[in-house]
N, C-alpha and C positions, 0 to 999 in steps of 0.2 A: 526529264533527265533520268530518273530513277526508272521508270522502264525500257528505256536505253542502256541502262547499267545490268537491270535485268534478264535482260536479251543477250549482254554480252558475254557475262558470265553463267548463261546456260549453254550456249555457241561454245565459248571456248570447254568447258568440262565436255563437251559430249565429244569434243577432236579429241581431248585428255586422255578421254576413255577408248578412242578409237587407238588411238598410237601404245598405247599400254598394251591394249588385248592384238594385237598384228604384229609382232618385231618386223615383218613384208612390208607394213605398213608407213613403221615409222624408216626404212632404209626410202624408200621407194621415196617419200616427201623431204627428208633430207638432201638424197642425193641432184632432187631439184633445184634446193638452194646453195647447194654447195659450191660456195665462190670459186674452192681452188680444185676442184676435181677440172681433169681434163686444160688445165692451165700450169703452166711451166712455175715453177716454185722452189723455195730454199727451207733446208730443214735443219737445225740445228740442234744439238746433244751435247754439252759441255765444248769439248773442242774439236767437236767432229761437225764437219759441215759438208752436206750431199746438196747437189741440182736435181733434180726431176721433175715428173710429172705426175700431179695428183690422179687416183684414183677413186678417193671416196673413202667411206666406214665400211668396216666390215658386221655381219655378225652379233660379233661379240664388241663391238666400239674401237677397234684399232683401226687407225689410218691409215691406208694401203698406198705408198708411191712409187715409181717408176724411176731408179734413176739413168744419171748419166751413160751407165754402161752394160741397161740393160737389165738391172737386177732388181727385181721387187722388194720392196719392205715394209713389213707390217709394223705401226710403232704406236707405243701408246703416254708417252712425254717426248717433250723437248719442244721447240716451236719451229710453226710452220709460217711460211707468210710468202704472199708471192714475190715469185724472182723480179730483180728491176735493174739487173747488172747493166752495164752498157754494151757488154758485147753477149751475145749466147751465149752459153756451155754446149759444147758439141755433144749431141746424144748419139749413142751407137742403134745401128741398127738390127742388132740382136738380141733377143730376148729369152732370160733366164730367172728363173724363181731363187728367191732368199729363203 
């Protein structure tokens, strides 16, 4: 067990240090796990509430999403979680930057 434990916490520091020294790095393995990139989603900010569609982290760690009407938003609070309405939100099919 103990060189089990060994191996695991040498494994995991050398990913540590891989994702620290790359920000390429660490975008590129998040955006594998990222449940809500590219999946329809709801965002909320006090009493503002938008549909979209995820895009991922950017950069600098803000959320990039898509919404309903086409407009991109970078954001870095409020909460995200996927959409589960019962009917769609109609998304336009033009696209404009925020």
């Amino acid at each position: 067990l103990k060189a089990l434990l060994t191996v695991l916490v040498e494994q995991i520091s050398a990913q540590v240090g891989v994702l620290q020294s790359d920000v390429s790095v660490l975008l590129t393995e998040w955006q594998k796990h990222d449940y809500l990139c590219n999946q329809r989603l709801t965002y909320t900010s006090g009493s503002d509430t938008r549909y979209g569609i995820g895009l991922g982290i950017t950069p600098q760690g803000f959320y990039r999403f898509l919404d309903t009407m086409g407009m991109e938003h970078t954001i870095i609070g409020g909460q995200l979680r996927p959409w589960n309405g019962t009917t769609d939100p109609v998304f336009s099919t033009s696209s404009a930057a925020a």
